[in-house]
N, C-alpha and C positions, 0 to 999 in steps of 0.2 A: 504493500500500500504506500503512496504517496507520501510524505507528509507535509505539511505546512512549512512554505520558506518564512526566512524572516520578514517584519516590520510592513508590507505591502498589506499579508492577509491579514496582520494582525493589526492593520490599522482602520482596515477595510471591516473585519469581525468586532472590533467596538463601536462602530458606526452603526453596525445591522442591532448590536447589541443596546444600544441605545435608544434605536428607534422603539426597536419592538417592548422596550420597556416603558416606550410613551404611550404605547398602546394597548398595557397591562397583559401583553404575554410573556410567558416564562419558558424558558427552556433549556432540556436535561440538559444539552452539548448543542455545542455549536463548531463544525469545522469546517474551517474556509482556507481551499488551497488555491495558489497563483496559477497550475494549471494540473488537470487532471485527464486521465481517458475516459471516464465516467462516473457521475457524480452519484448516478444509481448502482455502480457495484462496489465506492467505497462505505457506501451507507448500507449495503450487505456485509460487507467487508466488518463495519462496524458493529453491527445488528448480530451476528457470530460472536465477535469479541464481546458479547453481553452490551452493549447500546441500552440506554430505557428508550422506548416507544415515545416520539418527537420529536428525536435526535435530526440535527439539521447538518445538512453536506451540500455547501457552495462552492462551487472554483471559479475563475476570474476569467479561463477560459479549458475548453474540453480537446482533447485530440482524436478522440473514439463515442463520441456523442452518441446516442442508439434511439430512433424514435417508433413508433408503430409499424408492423406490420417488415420488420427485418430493416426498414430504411437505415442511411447513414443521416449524421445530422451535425451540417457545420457549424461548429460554437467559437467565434471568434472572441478578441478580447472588445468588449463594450457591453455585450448583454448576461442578462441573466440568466445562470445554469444551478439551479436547489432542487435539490431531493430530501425527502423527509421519510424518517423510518416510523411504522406504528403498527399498531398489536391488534386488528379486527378480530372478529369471532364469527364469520360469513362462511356460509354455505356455498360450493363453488360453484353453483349455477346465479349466484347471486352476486358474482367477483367484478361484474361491469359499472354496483352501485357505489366501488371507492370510486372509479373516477368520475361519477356523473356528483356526487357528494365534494370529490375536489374540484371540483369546473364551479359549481354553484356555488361554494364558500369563497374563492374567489371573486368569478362573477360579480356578487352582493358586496362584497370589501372592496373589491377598485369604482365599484358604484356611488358605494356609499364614501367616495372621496372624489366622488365627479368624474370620472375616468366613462366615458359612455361607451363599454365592453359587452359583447353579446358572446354567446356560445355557439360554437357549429360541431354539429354531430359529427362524429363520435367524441373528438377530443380536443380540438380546438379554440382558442380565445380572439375574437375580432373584434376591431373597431372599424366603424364606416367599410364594411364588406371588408376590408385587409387583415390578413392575419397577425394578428400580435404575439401570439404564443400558441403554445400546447401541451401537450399534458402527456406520461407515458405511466402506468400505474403496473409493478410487476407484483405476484404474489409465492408466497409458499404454503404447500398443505402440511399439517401436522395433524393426526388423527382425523383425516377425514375433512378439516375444516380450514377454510384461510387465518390464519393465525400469525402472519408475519406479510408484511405488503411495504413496499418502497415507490412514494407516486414520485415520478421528474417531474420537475418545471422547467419550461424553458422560456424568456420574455424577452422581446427585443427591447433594447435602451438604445445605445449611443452604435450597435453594431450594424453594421450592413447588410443589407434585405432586397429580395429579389421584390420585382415589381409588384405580382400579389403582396407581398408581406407590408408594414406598416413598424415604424419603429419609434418612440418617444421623443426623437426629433422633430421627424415631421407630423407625428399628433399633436403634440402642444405648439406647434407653429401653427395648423389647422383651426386648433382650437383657440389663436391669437394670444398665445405667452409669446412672444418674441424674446424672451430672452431664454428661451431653451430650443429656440428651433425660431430658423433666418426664412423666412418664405420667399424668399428674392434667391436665395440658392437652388440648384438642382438638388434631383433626385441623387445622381451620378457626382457631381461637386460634394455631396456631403457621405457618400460612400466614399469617394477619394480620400477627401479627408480623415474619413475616421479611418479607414484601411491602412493610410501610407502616414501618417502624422500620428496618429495614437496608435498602432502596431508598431512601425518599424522602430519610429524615435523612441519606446520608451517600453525597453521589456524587462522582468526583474531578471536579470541576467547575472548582476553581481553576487559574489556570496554573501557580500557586508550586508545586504538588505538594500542597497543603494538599489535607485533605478539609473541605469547604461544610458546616457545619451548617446545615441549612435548617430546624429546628426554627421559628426566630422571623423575621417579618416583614424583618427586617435582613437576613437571610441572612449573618449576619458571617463570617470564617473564624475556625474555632477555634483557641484559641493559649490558654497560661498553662496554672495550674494543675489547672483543671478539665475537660480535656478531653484525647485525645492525636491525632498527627497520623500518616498513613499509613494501612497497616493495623494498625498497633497500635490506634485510633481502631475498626475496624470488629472485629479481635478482644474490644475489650473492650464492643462492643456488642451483640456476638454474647452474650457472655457472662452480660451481665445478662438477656438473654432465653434462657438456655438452652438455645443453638442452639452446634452445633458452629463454634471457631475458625475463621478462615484459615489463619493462624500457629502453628506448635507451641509449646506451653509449652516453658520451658530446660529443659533437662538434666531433659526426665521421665523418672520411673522405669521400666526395661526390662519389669519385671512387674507385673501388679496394672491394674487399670481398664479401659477401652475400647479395641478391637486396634486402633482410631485415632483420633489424639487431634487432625489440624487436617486444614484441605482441603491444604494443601502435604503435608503426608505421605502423603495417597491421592495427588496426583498423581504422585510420587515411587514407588508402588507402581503406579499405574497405567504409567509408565515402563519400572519393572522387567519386568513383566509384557508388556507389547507388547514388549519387548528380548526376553524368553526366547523370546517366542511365534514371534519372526522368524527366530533363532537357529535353533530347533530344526527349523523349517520346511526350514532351506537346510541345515541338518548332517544332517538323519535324515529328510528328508522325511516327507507326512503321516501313512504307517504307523506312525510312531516314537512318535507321540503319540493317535493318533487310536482308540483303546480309553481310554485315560483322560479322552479328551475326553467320549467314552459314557457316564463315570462321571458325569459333570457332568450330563449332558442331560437336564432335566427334561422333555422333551417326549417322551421313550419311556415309552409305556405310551397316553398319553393317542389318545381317539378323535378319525378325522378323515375330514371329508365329503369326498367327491370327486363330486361330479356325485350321482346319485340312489345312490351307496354308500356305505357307513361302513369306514372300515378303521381298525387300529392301528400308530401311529406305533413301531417297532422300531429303529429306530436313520437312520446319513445314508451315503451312502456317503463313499467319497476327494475327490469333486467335490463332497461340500456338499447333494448332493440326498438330500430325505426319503425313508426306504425306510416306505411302507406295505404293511400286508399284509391280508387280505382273505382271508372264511371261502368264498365264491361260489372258482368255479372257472372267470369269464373272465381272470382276469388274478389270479394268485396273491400277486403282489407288482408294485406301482410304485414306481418311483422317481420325485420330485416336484422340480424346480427350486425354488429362493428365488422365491419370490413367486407359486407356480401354485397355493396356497394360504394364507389367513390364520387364524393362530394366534392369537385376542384371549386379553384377561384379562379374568376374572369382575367383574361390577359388580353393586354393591348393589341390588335392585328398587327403589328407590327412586331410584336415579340414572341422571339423563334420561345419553343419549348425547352430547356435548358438540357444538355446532353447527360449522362450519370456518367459515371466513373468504368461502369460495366458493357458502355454503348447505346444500352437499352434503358434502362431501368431511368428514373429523374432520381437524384439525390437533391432532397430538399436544402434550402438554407435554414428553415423554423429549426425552432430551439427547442427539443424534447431531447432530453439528456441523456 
């Protein structure tokens, strides 16, 4: 297993650590690495070594990302990559309600801070039709029962996103915070920038904890007055390119500006939110929530192929399966497993289909860990 470099994650882990105690969560462990292959197998990794159930696993950026259905999943450095370990007591035909239980706990937490995020079947987070994130929920059986389960997060912030996706830059530019996202920039100028200016200039590469300026052939580390060290160093670089922080500003103001102001404070909402989601799962089971999860569901109304018929997507049931329903009269209504169909996003005519790694296959850029 990995471990934690110095002074970046640990400046980065008092940050998440601080938010989420403004927002009166608590939790067993918190481990936050500068980069990992998977944030879901060190929080198995963890969960073996005795873990308590809550235990939190961030890295800064992932090299072996794993999302749905076998995909690969590029996790660059700007977005967010959490996995949270916890203790269900589920029946395995009933193992689709951790993640519909984490979509909605979320959901209702980035809501309930203004964030106007909807859900698309099976596991995904959008705003305004683009994807923001998604979800990957693995499980283990122990007598028969789910009894161990590790959900990823993956959220875009300050990283680079292909056309469908949607990242914290250009939503809160959308949403008119100009000071976290420039609307007079491109799409492709603010991928540049954060790709070639926060990846290249600024990796934690040294052993001291410094972060490597690799600007100049030297590659000196940086030190003195003109530069800062940590993530202070990558917050204020973010900053001159007006790309959302790591790190929250001190003591900002509760009203007024953008419902988030650094990636440590979404992760700290995305905490809250997979806490409530788990909570209410094992207090009220999925009855208790699952009408306001329908509130969220952007994918009711929209039409969907099944073989040579078109139906409309009405809602999921208790088990996570899509209810379509259909005007013909061999089969009035189906219910659809996760993955027995696909849900894409619209793409510009202009924008080829992005090639995979294998010729065929697409490997997404979304963040599921």
């Amino acid at each position: 297993m990995l471990k934690p470099t110095p002074i970046a994650p640990a400046e980065f882990s008092a940050a998440v650590l601080r938010e989420t105690a403004r927002l009166g969560v608590r939790l067993p462990r918190l481990q936050v690495l500068a980069e990992t292959g998977s944030t879901n197998q060190v929080a198995w990794e963890l969960a073996q070594a005795g873990a308590q159930p809550g235990t939190i696993v961030i890295a800064l950026q992932q090299s072996a990302g794993r999302g749905q259905w076998g995909r690969q999943w590029s996790s660059p450095l700007g977005g967010l990559y959490l996995s949270r370990y916890f203790a269900p007591q589920l029946l395995p035909e009933d193992g689709a309600q951790l993640t519909l239980a984490a979509a909605w706990g979320l959901g209702q937490t980035l809501r309930d801070r203004g964030v106007p995020v909807a859900l698309k079947w099976p596991n995904d987070l959008v705003v305004r039709e683009r994807k923001w994130g998604g979800l990957l929920t693995e499980t283990r059986l122990v007598g028969g029962k789910i009894a161990r389960a590790v959900t990823g997060l993956g959220l875009n912030w300050a990283n680079p996103v292909p056309e469908t996706g949607i990242n914290a830059t250009e939503l809160f530019s959308e949403l008119e915070f100009p000071e976290l996202g420039s609307p007079e920039r491109s799409h492709d100028q603010l991928d540049q920038s954060v790709d070639r200016q926060l990846v290249d200039r600024l990796d934690p590469l040294d052993p001291s904890g410094h972060w490597v300026d690799r600007s100049s052939n030297s590659s000196k580390i940086s030190d003195g007055s003109n530069s800062l060290h940590g993530a202070s160093a990558l917050a204020n670089q973010a900053s001159q390119m007006n790309t959302p922080p790591l790190l929250p500003p001190t003591d900002f103001p509760a009203e007024g500006g953008p419902p988030i102001r650094s990636l440590a404070e979404l992760a700290a909402l995305a905490i809250a939110g997979l806490d409530r989601g788990d909570r209410q799962l094992q207090t009220g089971g999925i009855e208790s929530f699952l009408a306001d999860y329908l509130e969220l569901l952007e994918t009711c109304g929209r039409s969907v192929q099944v073989g040579d018929r078109t139906g409309i997507a009405v809602g999921i049931t208790s088990r996570g399966e899509l209810r379509v329903k259909f005007s013909d009269q061999l089969a009035a209504e189906l219910h659809l497993p996760p993955g027995a169909v696909r849900l894409g996003y619209a793409r510009s005519p202009q924008a080829p289909e992005p090639p995979g790694p294998d010729g065929g296959k697409v490997t997404d850029f979304l963040k599921n860990p």
